[in-house]
C-alpha positions in Angstrom: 59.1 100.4 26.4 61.1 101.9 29.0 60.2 99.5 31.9 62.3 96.9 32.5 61.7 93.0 31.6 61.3 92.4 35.5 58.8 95.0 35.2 56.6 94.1 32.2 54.8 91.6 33.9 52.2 94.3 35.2 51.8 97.7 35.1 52.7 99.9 38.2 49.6 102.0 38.4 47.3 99.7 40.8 45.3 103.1 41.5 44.5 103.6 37.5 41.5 104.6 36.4 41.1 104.8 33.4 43.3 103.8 30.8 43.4 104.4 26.3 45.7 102.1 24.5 46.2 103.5 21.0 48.5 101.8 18.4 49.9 98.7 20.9 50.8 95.7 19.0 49.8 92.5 20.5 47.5 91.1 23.7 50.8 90.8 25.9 50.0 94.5 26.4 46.8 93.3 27.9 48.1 90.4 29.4 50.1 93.9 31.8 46.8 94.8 33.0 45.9 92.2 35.2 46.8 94.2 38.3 45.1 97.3 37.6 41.6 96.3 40.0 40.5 99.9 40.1 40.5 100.4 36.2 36.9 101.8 35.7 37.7 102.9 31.9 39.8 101.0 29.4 39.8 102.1 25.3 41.6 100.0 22.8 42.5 102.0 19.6 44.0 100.7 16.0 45.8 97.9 17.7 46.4 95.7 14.2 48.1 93.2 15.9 45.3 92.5 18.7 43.5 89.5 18.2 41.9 88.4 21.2 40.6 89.9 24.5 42.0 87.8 27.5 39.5 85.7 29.2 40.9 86.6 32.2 38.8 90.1 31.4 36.4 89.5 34.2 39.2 90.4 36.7 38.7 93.8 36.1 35.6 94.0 38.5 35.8 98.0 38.8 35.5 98.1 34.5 32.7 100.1 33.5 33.4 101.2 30.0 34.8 99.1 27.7 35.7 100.8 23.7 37.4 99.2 21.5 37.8 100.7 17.7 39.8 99.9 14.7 41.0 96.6 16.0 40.7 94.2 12.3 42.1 91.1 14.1 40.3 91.1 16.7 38.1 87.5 17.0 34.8 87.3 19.6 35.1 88.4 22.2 35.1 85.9 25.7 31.7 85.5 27.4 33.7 86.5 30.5 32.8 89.7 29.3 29.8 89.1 30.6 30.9 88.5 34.9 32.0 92.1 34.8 29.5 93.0 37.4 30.1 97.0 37.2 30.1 97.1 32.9 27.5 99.6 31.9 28.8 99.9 28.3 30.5 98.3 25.0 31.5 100.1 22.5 32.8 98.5 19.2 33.3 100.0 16.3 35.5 98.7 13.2 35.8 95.4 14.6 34.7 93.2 12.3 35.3 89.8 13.7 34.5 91.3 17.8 31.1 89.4 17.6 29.7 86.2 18.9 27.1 83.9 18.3 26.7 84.5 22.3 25.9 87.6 21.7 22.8 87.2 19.9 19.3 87.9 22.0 16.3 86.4 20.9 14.1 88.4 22.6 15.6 91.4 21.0 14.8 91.4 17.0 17.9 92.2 14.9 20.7 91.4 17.8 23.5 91.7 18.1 
């Protein structure tokens, strides 16, 4: 809220981490972290407006843990998910509509 307009097109923390979004209303907060190349950690927390995951996602090559919880809106999730060559874990919990048809292994009983 307190960056400017000229500055809301990314976020100014191209060294960040990790990074927990609680509350946020919409993907155009996402849309901010396009920059952030060395994000290793990102957690996405009862954002009610959120209702889809950028496919741009895979950009985020250093992301290794991906959580998202309590997002209700939230539709599949892209299969760009799946480029992310550092990811070691999902979590995603209360998420109701956060699953895919991709998702589903059949040579592991009961997937997703």
């Amino acid at each position: 809220r307190r960056m400017s307009r000229d500055r809301r097109k990314t976020l100014p923390f191209l060294r960040l981490k990790a990074l927990d979004l609680d509350g946020m209303g919409s993907e155009v907060v996402l849309d901010m972290l396009q920059g952030l190349l060395s994000l290793q950690a990102l957690s996405i927390y009862n954002c009610e407006g959120l209702k889809e995951i950028p496919e741009w996602i895979d950009n985020l090559t250093s992301l290794e843990y991906l959580r998202i919880y309590n997002c209700l809106k939230l539709m599949p999730l892209p299969k760009q998910i799946g480029n992310l060559p550092n990811l070691k874990r999902i979590q995603i919990w209360g998420c109701p509509g956060a699953f895919a048809e991709w998702w589903e292994d059949p040579t592991i009983p009961d997937s997703p």
